[in-house]
ChimeraX commands (.cxc) that place a marker at each C-alpha (Angstrom):
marker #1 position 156.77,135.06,131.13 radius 0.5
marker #1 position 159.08,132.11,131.30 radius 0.5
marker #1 position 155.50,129.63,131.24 radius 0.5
marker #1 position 155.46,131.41,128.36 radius 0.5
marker #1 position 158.82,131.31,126.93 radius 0.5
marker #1 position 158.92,127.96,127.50 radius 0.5
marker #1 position 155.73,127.07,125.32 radius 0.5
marker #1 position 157.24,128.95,122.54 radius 0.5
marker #1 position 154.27,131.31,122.44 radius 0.5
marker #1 position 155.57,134.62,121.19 radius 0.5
marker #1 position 152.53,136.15,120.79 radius 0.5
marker #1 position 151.81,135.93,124.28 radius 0.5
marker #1 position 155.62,136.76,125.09 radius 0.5
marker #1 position 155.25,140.07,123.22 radius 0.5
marker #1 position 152.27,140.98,124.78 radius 0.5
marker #1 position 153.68,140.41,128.72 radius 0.5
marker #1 position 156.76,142.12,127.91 radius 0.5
marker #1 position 155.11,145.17,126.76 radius 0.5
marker #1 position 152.78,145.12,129.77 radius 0.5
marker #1 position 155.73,144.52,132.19 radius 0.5
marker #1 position 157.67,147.98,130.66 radius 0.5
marker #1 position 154.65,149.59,130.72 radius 0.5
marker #1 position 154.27,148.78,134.25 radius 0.5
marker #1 position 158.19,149.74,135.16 radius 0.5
marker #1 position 157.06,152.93,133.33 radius 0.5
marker #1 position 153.76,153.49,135.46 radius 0.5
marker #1 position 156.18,152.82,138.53 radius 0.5
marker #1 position 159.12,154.65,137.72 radius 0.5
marker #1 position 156.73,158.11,136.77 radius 0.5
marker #1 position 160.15,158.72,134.69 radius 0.5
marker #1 position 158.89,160.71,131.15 radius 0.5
marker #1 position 162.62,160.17,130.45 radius 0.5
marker #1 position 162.68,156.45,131.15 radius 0.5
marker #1 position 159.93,156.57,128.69 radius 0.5
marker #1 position 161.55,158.60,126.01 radius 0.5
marker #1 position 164.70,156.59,126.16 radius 0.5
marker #1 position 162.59,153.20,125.77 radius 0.5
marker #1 position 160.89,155.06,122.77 radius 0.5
marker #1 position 163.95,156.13,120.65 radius 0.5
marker #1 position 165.33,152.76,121.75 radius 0.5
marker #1 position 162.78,150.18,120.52 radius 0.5
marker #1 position 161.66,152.51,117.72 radius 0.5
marker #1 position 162.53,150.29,114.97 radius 0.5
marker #1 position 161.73,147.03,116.77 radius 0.5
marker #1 position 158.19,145.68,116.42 radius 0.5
marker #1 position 155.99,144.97,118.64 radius 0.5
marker #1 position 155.65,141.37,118.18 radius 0.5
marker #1 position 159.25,141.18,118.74 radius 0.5
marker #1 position 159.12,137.92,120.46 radius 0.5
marker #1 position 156.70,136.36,118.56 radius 0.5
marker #1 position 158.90,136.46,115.54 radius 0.5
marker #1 position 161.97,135.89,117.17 radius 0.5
marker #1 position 161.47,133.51,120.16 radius 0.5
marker #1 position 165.08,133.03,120.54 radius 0.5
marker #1 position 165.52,136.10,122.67 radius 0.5
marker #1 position 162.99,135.03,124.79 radius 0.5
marker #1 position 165.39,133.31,127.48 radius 0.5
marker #1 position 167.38,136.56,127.59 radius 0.5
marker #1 position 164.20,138.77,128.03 radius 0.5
marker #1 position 163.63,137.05,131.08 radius 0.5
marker #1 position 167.21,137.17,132.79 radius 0.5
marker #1 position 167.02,140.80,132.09 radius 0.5
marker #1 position 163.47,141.00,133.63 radius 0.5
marker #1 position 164.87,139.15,136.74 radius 0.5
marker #1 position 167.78,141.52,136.85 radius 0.5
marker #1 position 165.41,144.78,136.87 radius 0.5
marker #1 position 162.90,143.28,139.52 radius 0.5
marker link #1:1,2 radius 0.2
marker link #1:2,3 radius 0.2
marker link #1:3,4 radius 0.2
marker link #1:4,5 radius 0.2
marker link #1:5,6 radius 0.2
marker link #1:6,7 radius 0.2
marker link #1:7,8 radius 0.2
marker link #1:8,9 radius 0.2
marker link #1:9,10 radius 0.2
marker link #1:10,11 radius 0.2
marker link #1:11,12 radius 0.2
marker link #1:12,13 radius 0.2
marker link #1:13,14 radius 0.2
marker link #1:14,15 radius 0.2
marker link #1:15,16 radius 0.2
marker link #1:16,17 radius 0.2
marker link #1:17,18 radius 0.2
marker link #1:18,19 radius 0.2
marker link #1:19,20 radius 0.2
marker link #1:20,21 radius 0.2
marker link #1:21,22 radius 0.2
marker link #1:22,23 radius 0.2
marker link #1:23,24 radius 0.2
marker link #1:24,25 radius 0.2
marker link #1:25,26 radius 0.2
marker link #1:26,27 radius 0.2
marker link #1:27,28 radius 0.2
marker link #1:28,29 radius 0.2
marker link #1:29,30 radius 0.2
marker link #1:30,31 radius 0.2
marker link #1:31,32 radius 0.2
marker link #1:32,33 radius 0.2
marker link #1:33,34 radius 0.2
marker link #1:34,35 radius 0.2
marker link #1:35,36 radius 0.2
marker link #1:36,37 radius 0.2
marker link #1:37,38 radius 0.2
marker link #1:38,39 radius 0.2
marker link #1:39,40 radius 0.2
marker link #1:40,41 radius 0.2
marker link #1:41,42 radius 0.2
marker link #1:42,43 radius 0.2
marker link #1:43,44 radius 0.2
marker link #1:44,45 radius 0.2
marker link #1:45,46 radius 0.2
marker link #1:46,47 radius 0.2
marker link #1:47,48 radius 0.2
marker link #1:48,49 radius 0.2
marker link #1:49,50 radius 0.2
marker link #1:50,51 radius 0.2
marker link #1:51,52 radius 0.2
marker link #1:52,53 radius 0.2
marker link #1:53,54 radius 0.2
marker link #1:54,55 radius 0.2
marker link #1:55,56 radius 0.2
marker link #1:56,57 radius 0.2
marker link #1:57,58 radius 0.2
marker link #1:58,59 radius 0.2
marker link #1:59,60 radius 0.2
marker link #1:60,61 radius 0.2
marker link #1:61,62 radius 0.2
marker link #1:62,63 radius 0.2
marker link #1:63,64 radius 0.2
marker link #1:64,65 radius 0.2
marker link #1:65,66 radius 0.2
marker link #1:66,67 radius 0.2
view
């Protein structure tokens, strides 16, 4: 993700950080880890990333932090 990040491609950002929760949420066999991401991110598209490539850096700090 920080290859990525750092090619500004936020279409391909989006798509890895939606693969890596859904990984952590594979892992984790938590339905309430998954609930909580739901109501969380329930207004936030998607494509997050792609249309805001700012929050890119931060995405992967926090990823870092979780692994």
């Amino acid at each position: 993700m920080v290859a990525v990040a750092a090619r500004q491609e936020g279409a391909a950002a989006s798509d890895l950080n939606r693969q890596f929760h859904m990984l952590t949420y594979r892992m984790s066999r938590s339905s309430r880890l998954v609930a909580f991401h739901r109501a969380a991110t329930l207004y936030i598209t998607r494509r997050f990333y792609a249309d805001h490539p700012e929050f890119s850096d931060r995405c992967n700090e926090q990823h870092a932090e979780i692994l």
